[in-house]
C-alpha positions as CSV (number, residue, x, y, z in Angstrom):
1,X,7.0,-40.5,-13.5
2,X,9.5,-41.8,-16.1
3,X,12.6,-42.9,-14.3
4,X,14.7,-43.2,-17.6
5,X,17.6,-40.2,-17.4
6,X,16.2,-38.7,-14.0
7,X,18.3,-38.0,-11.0
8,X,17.7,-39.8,-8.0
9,X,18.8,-38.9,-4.6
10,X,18.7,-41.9,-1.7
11,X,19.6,-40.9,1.9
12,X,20.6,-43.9,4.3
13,X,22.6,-45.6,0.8
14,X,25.3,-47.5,1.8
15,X,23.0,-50.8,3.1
16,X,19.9,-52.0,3.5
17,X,16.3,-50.7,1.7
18,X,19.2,-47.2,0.7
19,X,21.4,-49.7,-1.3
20,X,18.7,-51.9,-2.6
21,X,16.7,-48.8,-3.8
22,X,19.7,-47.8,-5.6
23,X,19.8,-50.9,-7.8
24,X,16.6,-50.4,-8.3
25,X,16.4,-47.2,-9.9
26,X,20.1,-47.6,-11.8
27,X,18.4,-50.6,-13.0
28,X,14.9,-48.5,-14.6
29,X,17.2,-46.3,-16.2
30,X,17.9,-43.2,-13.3
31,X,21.3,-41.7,-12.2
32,X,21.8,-42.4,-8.5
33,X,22.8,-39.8,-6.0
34,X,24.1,-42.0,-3.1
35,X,24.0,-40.2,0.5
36,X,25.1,-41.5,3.8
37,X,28.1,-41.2,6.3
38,X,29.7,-44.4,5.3
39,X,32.0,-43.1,1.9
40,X,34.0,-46.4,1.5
41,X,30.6,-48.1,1.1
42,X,29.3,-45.5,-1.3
43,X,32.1,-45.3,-3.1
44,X,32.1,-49.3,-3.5
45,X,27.9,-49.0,-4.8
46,X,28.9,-46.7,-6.9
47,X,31.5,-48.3,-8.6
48,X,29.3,-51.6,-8.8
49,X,26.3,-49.6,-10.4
50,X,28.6,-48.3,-12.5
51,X,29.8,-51.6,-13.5
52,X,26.4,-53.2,-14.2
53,X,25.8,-50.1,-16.5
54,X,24.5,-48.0,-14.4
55,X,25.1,-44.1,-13.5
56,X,25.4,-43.5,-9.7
57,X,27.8,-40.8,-7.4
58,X,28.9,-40.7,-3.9
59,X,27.9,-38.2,-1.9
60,X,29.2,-38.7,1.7
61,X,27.2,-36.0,4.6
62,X,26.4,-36.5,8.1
63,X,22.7,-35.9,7.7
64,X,22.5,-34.6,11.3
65,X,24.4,-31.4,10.3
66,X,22.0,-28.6,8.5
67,X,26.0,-27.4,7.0
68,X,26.8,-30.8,6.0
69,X,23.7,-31.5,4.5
70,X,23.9,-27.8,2.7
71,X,27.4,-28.3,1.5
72,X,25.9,-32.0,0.2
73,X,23.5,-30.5,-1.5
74,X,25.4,-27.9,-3.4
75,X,27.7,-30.8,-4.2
76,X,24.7,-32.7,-5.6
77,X,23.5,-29.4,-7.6
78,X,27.1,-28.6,-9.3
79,X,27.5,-32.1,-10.2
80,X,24.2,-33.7,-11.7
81,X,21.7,-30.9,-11.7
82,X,18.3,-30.6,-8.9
83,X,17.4,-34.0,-7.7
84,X,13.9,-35.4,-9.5
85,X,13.1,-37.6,-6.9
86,X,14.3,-37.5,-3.0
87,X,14.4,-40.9,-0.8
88,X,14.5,-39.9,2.7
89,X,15.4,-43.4,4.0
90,X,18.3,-42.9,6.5
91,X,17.8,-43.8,10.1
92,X,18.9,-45.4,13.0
93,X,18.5,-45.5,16.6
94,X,18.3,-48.2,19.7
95,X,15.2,-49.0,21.0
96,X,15.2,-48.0,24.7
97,X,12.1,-46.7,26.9
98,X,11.6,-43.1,27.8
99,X,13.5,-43.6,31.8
100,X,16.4,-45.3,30.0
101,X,17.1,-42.2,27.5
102,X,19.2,-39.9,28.0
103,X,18.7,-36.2,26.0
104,X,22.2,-37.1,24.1
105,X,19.8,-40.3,22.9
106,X,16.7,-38.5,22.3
107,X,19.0,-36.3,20.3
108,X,20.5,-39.0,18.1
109,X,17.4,-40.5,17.5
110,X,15.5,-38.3,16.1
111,X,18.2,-36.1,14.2
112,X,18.1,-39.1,12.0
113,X,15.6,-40.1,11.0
114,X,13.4,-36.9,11.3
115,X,15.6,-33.7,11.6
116,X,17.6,-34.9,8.8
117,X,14.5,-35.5,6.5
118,X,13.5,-32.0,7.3
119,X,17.0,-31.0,6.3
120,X,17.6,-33.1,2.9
121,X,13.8,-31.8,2.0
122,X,14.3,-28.3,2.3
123,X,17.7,-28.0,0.9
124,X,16.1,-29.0,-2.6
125,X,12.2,-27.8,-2.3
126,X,12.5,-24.1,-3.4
127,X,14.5,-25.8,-6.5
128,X,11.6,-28.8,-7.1
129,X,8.7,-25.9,-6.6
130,X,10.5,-23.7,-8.6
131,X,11.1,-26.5,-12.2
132,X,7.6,-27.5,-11.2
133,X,8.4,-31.1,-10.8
134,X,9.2,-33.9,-8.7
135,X,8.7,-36.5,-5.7
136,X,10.0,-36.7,-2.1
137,X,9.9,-40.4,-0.8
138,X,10.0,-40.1,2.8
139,X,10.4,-43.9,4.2
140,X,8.5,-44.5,7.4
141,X,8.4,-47.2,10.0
142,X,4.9,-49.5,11.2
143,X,5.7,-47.6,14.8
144,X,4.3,-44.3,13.1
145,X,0.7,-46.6,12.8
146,X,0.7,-48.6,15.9
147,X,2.8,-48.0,19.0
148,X,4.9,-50.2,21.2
149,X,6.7,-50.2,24.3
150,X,10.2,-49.6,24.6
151,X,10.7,-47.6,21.8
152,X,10.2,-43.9,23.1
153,X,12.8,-42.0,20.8
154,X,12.4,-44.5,17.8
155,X,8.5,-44.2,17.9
156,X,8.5,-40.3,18.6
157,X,10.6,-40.1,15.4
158,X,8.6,-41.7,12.9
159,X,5.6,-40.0,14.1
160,X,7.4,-37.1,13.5
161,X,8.0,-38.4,10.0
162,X,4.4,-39.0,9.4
163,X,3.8,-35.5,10.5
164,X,6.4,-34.4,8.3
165,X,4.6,-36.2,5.1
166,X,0.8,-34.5,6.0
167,X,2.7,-31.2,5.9
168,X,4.7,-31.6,2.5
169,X,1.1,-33.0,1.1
170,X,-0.7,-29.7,2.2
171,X,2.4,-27.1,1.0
172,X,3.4,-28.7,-2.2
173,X,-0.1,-28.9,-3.1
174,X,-0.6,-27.8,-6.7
175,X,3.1,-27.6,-6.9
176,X,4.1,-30.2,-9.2
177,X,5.6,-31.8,-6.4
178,X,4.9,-34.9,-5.4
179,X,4.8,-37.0,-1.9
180,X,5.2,-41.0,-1.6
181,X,5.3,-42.6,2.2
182,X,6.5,-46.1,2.3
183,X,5.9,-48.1,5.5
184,X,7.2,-51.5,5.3
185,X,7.4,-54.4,7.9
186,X,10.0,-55.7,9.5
187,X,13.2,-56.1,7.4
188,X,15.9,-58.6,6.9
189,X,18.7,-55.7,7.2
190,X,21.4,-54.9,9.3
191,X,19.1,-52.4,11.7
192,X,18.9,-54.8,14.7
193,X,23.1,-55.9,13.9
194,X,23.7,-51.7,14.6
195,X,21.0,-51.2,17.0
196,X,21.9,-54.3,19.9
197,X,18.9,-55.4,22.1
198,X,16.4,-53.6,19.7
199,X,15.1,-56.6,17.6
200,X,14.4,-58.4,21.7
201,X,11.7,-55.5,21.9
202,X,9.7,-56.1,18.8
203,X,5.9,-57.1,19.8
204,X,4.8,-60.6,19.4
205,X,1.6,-59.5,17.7
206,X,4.4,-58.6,14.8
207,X,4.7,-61.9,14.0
208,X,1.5,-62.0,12.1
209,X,3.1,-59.8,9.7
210,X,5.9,-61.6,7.2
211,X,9.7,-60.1,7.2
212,X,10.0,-58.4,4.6
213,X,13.9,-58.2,2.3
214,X,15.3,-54.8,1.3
215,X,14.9,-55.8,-2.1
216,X,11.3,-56.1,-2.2
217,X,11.0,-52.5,-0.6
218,X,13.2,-51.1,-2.8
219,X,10.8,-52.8,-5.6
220,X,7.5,-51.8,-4.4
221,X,9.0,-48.0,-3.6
222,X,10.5,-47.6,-6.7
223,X,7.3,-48.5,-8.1
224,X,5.1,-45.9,-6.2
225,X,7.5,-43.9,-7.3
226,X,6.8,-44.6,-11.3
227,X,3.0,-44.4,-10.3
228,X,3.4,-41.4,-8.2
229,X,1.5,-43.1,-5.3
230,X,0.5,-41.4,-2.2
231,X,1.6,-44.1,-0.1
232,X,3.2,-47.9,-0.1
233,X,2.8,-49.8,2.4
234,X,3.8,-53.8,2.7
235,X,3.5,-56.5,3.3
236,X,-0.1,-56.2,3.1
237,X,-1.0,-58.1,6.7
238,X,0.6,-54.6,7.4
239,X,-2.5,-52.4,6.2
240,X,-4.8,-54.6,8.7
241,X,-2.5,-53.7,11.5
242,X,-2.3,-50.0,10.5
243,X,-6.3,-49.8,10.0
244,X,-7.1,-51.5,13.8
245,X,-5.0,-48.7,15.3
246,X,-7.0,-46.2,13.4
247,X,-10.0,-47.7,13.9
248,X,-9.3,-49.1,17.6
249,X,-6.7,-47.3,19.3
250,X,-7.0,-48.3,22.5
251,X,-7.9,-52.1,22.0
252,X,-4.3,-51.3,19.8
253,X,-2.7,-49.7,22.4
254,X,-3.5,-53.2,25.0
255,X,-2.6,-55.3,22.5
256,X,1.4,-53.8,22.0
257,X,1.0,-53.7,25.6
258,X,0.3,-56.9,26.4
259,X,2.9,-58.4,23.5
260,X,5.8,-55.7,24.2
261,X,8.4,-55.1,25.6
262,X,9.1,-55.2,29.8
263,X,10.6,-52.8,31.5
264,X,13.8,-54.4,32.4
């Protein structure tokens, strides 16, 4: 896909892999469409996009809301037109296991990330299926590959973001409409910082796989995106992890056991 004069929409935009991505594709030549709660940070992206040359609006939603992510999205359609590429990056949610959740957490963490993929993605498909053309980036976690402890709303989320990618794949078959999944590592964001005792529940066994900076995500996405990959996935001591728990889930399965998290 050539980047140069299409329109870009990121979820999840105001920090992190949202805000890196951003840069990246106001920097191959794309006008931004920058989603998230957060307007004061959007606004202040957009403005230094804008100063380094580059085209990028402020679209402020709470993505948990099927009317605010309609009304976003008829904002998004008035002003710059139907979206060529979708980034479905925004999440968030504490780590906690399944006897310390509460439905009102269960809730939260899966309306973002998953509910509000599901949302962003079908407010815009008829529109992609329709011109023919596109790509929906759904960004995943390693927890959709391998599960650990501790993480019960988190992990049942992503998985339900992996699920959510097979089923775009199959329906937007022959479409014109393209799917990317992009699993990276552990990143040097402010996650953990929102999310308090999360980063204390990360396995051990993760430490064979290198942290990874938003901006090198944001690189290696934008770049599926350009190739119209199937799937990016990094650092690559990643893929090794993600192949044992295919190949050997329940030797997997002992392993995050063994290096988890303890019930407290």
């Amino acid at each position: 896909m050539d980047l140069r004069g299409a329109v870009v929409l990121i979820t999840g935009a105001s920090s992190g892999i949202g805000a890196a991505s951003a840069r990246a594709f106001a920097r191959a030549g794309a006008t931004v469409a920058l989603v998230a709660r957060d307007a004061g940070r959007l606004r202040a992206l957009a403005g230094e996009l804008g100063r380094s040359g580059g085209a990028a609006h402020a679209f402020p939603a709470d993505l948990s809301a099927p009317e605010a992510v309609e009304a976003m999205a008829a904002e998004v359609r008035d002003s710059l037109g139907v979206p060529d590429v979708i980034v479905n990056n925004a999440g968030a949610g504490r780590w906690l296991f399944v006897d310390e959740t509460t439905p009102r957490d269960f809730h939260a963490m899966t309306a973002v990330p998953y509910l509000a993929a599901g949302y962003v993605t079908t407010a815009f498909a008829a529109d992609m299926v329709e011109r023919g053309s596109g790509r929906i980036v759904v960004v995943n976690s390693p927890v959709s590959r391998a599960v650990w402890p501790g993480a019960f709303g988190y992990a049942a989320a992503r998985w339900g973001l992996r699920g959510l990618v097979a089923a775009l794949r199959l329906d937007l078959r022959g479409t014109g409409v393209g799917v990317t999944e992009v699993v990276p590592g552990k990143v040097s964001s402010e996650y953990f910082a929102n999310n308090p005792g999360s980063e204390e529940r990360v396995p051990g066994i993760s430490a064979v796989v290198p942290t990874v900076t938003p901006d090198r995500v944001a690189r290696a996405l934008v770049a599926g995106v350009a190739r119209d990959r199937r799937r990016v996935m990094l650092p690559p001591t990643l893929r090794a992890v993600a192949a044992q728990a295919w190949l050997a889930p329940r030797a997997t399965d002992l392993l995050m056991s063994l290096t988890g998290a303890r019930r407290p």
